[in-house]
N, C-alpha and C positions, 0 to 999 in steps of 0.2 A: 233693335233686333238685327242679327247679324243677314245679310242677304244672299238669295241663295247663289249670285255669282259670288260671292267669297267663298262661300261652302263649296263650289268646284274649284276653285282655286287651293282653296286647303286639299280639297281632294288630290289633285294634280301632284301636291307637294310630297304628300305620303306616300305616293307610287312609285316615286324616286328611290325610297329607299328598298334595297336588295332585302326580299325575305330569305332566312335560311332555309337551305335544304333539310327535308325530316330523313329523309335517305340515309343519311351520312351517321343518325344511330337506329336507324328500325331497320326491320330486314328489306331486302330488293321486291320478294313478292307481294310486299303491302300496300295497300293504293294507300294516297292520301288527297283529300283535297286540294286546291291547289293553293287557297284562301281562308280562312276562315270569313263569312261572310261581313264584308265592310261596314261598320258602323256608321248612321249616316251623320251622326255628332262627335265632336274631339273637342279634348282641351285646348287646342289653338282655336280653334271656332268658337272658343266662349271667350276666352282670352283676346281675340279678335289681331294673335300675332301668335309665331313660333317660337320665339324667344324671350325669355322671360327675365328681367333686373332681378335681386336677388338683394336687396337694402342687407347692410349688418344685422347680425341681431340684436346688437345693442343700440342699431337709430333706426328702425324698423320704415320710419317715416321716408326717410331717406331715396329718390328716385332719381340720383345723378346716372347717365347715361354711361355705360358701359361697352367697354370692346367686344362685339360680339359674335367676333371670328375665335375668339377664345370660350364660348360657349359650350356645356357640357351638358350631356344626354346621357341617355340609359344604358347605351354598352360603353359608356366611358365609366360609370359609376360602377358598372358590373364587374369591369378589368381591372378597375381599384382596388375597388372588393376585395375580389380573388388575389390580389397580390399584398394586400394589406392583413388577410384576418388568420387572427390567432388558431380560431378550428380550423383551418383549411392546413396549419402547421402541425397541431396536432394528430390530425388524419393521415399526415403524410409521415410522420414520425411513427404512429403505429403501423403504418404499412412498412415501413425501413424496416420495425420489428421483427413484425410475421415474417417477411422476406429473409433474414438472417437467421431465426428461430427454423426456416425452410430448410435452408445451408447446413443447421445442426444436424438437423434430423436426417437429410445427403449423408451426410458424411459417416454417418454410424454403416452405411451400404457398400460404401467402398473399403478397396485396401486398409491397413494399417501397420507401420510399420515401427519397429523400437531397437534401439540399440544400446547395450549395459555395457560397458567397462569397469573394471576393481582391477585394485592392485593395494596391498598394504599385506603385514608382517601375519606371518601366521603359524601357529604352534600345534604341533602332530602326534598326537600319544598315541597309541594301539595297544587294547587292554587282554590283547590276545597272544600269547606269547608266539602261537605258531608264525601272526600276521608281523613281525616290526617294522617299523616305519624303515622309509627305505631314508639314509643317509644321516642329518641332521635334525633334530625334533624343530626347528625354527628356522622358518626360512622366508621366502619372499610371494605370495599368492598371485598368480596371475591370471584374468580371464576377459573374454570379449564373447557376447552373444548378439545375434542379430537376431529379429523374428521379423516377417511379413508374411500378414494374416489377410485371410479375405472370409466373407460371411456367403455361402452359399445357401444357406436356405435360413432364416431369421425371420419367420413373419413379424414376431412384434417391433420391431424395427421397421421394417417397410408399411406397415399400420401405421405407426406414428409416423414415417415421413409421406405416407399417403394423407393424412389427418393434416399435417401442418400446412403440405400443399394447398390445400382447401383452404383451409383456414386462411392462407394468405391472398386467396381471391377473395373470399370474404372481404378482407382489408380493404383489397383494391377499389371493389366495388363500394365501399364504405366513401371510400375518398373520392370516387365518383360522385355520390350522392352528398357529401360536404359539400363538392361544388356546386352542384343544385338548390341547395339548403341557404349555400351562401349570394348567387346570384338571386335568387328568391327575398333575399333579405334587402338587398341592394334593392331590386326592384320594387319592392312594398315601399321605401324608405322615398325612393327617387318619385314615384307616386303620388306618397304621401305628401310629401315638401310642392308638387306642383297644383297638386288640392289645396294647401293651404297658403300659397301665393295666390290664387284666382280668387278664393273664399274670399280673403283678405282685400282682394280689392273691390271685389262686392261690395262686403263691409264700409268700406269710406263711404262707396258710390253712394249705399243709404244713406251712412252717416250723414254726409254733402247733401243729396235731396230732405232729410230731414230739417238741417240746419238752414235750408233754404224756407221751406215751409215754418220753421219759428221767428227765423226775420223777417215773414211777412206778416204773421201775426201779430209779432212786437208793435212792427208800425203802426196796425192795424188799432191794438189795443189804446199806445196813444194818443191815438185820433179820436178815442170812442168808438169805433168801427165794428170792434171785435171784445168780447167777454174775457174776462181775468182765466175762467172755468176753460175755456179754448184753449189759451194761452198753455197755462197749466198742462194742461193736455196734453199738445205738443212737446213742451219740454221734458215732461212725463219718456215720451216715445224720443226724444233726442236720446235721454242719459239709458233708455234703455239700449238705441243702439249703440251707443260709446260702450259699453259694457260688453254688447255682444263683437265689438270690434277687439276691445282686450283680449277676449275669450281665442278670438281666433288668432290673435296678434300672440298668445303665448303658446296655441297648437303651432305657427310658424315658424319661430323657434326652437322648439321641441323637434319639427323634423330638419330643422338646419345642425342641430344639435346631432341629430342620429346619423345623416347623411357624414357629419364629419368624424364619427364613431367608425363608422362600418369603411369610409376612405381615406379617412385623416386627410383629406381637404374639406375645406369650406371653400364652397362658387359663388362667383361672384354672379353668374348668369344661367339663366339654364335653357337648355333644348327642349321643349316640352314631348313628354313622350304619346307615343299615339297607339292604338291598339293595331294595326298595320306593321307596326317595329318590330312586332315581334314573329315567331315562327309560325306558322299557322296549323291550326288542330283539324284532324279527319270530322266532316262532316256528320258521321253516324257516332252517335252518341254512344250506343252499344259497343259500336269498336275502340272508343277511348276508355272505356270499362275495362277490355280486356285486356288493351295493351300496358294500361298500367300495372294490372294484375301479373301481366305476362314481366315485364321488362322493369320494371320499378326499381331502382338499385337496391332500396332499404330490402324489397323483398327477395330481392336476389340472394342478396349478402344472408338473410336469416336462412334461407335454404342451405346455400352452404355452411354454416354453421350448421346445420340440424346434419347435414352430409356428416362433414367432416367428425360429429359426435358419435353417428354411428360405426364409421374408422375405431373411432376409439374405444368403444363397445367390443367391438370383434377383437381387437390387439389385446385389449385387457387379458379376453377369453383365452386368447394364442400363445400367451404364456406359460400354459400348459404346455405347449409343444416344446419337445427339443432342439436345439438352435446344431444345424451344420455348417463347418466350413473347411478352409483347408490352410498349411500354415506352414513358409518354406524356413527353416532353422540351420542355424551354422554358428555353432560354441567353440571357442579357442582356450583351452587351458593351460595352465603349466606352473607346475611347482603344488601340483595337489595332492594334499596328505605326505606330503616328503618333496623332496628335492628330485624333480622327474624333468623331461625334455617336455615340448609344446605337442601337445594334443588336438587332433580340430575333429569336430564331428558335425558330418552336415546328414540335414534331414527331410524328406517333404511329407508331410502328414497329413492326415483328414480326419478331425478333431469334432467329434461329439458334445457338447454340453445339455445338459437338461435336468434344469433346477428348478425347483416348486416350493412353495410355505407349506410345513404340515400344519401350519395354523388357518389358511385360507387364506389368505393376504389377494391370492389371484381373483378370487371368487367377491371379496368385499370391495375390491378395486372397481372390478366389474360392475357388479350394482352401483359401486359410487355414479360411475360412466353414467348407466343407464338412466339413473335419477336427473342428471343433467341432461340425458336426450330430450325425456317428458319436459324438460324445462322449457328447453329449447323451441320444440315441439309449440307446445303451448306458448309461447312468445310469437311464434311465426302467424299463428293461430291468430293471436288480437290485434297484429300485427294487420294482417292482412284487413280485419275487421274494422279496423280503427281506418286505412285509407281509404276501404271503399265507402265507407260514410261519410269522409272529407270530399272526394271524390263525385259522388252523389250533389252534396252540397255545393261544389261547385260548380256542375252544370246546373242545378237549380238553381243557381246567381246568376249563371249568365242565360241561361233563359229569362230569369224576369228583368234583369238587366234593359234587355230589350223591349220589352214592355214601358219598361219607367222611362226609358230616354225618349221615348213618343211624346207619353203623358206631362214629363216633364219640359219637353220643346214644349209643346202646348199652350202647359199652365206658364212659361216665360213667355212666349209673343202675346197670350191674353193681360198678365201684369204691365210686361214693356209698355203697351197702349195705355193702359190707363194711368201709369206714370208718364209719358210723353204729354198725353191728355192734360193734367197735372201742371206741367212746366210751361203748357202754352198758358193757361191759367196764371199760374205766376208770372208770365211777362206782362198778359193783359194787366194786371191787379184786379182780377174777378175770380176770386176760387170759388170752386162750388161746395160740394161737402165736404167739410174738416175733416170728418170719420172715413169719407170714401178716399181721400189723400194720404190719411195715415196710413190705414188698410192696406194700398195699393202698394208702397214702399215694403213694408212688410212682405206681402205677399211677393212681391218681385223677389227679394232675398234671399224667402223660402225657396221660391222656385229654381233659382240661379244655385241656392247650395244645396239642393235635392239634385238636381242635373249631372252638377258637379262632382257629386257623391259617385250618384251611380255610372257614371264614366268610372270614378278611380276603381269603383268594387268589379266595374268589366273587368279590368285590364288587369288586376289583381289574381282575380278568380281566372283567367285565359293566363297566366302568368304561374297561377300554382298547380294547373293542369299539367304545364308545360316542363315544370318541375318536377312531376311526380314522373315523367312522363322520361325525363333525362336530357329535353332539349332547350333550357332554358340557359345554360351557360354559353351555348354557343352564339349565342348574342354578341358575346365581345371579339367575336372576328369582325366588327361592322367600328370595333370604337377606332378613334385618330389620334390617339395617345399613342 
């Protein structure tokens, strides 16, 4: 059992590291705590070190000593992550979108200007005898127009590029929450992999006191000492922890497997990570309700869309209206309808248009729009629904989080004893009950991978708060990559 000066010295060691500021994305008026309050168990205290070997996956057995100034932790995995994953490119490439789609939508607001040139052969009848063509019926066309126009009053234009602005924060904040989504993943994964190092070595450790407890029964039985039926017994509880050692030796894998998915490395070593590592959450449970309500990117981003739908709602409607502007003209002629000198005529106008479908076209567009609000509407709707029940759920994990990690120290110093118990038995060569030594081993196992558990679903669950929350990427201002 690990003692409690190592538990302050793990402690000492966690403090070292700089928590992030929550400041840096919640508003200045918000208090927050200072800590989340300190766990008094971590994965280096069951681990009984902070650094962890990391055997291949393919010789899992494998425990040669590694350099372990080149050891990687949680904001190294995160800033991987983030510079490794496909959605974090895709996010960014739909925001390039919206953002130029922005530009279109500009541009219909401003100036615009054009310029025609012709010139080629052209032939001149007049079917009027008073009018005749002046000179020769064929001669040479010449003409230059310039126009530069401006839109002075165009609401469905300014709709739409009110609508796309929108839209493109929507983006934005999309791409925000991809990095959430994605350091969330990194996190779960770096987690994962360090629950199923520690499992795993549990795993031997039984495995090793089992195979300890059959060689002494072996002996025992040759001697006549001990019954076939004991024997039996044992080896029973051997092959079943060899089994349960596969079991976790191919979750081990599986998260070396994922960690090199999401980083495209494989480590050789790792930092184990601590619930301290991370940001820490306002102590009132009520105000983490709101603020993710308030601030959530997903929820953000569906608000502006439900915005920017209603823009488009109203533009459809505006269509009706007639669009003004105004438009500076200057045409250069010569040789029209006969052989004449050069003509220029310059103009400055204030140019009406106002066009409508006698079929509805404006009217059905509209309803189209509006059919998409309610979508949208309704999206934001289950939207919101669906996080505050994740939400919920995870302060219900980390409350009982707390609860288990008592129960579970507990139930490990009561097994520890009666396995130590056990081993002084096996040196004397006096064991006492067969059934209370297997038990024990068991029970130890159970204990050490219930502990273990609930450490990883804390740090998990304080990790997807932190997410939902928008402060969980900034973790990798801490990596040394």
């Amino acid at each position: 059992m690990i003692k409690p000066l190592s538990i302050q010295v793990a402690l000492v060691l966690m403090s070292s590291y700089a928590v992030l500021p929550l400041a840096q994305a919640q508003s200045a008026n918000t208090t927050y705590s200072k800590q989340t309050k300190a766990s008094q168990y971590s994965l280096s205290d069951l681990a009984g070190k902070d650094i962890l070997d990391l055997p291949n996956s393919d010789d899992i057995a494998t425990t040669t000593a590694k350099n372990t100034n080149a050891a990687i932790g949680l904001p190294e995995f995160v800033a991987l992550s983030l510079q490794q994953s496909p959605q974090m490119r895709q996010a960014r490439a739909q925001f390039e979108t919206a953002e130029a789609r922005e530009g279109v939508t500009r541009a219909d607001l401003l100036p615009t200007a054009s310029i025609r040139v012709a010139r080629g052969p052209e032939t001149s009848v007049s079917t009027v005898a008073q009018i005749p063509t002046t000179g020769t019926s064929k001669h040479t066309y010449k003409t230059k127009s310039f126009r530069l126009t401006q839109p002075l009053i165009n609401v469905p234009a300014f709709k739409e590029f009110d609508s796309s602005r929108q839209s493109k924060d929507a983006s934005a904040l999309r791409l925000q929450s991809m990095r959430e989504v994605t350091a969330l993943n990194a996190a779960r994964a770096t987690i994962d992999l360090a629950v199923a190092r520690i499992t795993l070595n549990f795993s031997d450790a039984q495995l090793e006191q089992l195979n300890k407890i059959l060689s002494y029964l072996e002996a025992r039985t040759l001697a006549g000492a001990s019954s076939q039926a004991d024997l039996e017994r044992a080896r029973t509880r051997s092959l079943a922890a060899r089994q349960t050692r596969l079991e976790q030796q191919t979750n081990y894998r599986n998260a070396m497997f994922e960690i090199n998915r999401l980083t495209g490395l494989m480590p050789e070593t790792l930092q184990l990570p601590f619930l301290q590592m991370l940001p820490a959450l306002p102590e009132d449970k009520q105000q983490i309700r709101q603020l993710i309500k308030d601030q959530n990117y997903d929820l953000l981003a569906l608000r502006k869309d439900v915005n920017a739908q209603k823009t488009t709602v109203a533009g459809e409607y505006s269509k009706y209206l007639p669009v003004l502007g105004a438009s500076l003209e200057k045409d250069t002629t010569e040789n029209v309808r006969g052989v004449n000198s050069s003509w220029t005529d310059t103009r400055a106008l204030a140019v009406m248009t106002w066009n409508f479908s006698l079929g509805g076209r404006e009217y059905y567009s509209a309803q189209q729009a509006a059919a998409e609000l309610r979508n949208r509407e309704a999206k934001l709707d289950d939207e919101t629904q669906r996080i505050s029940q994740a939400t919920e759920a995870d302060i219900a994990l980390l409350q009982a989080t707390s609860v288990r990690l008592e129960a579970a120290e507990a139930e490990q110093a009561s097994a520890l004893a009666v396995v130590e118990a056990v081993e002084e038995q096996l040196k004397s060569g006096r064991m006492g009950s067969l059934l209370e030594a297997l038990d024990a081993s068991d029970r130890l196992f159970g204990a050490r991978f219930r502990l273990t558990q609930a450490l990883g679903q804390q740090m998990k669950a304080h990790a997807q708060l932190l997410s939902r929350l928008g402060l969980l990427s900034e973790i990798q201002t801490h990596s040394k990559l």
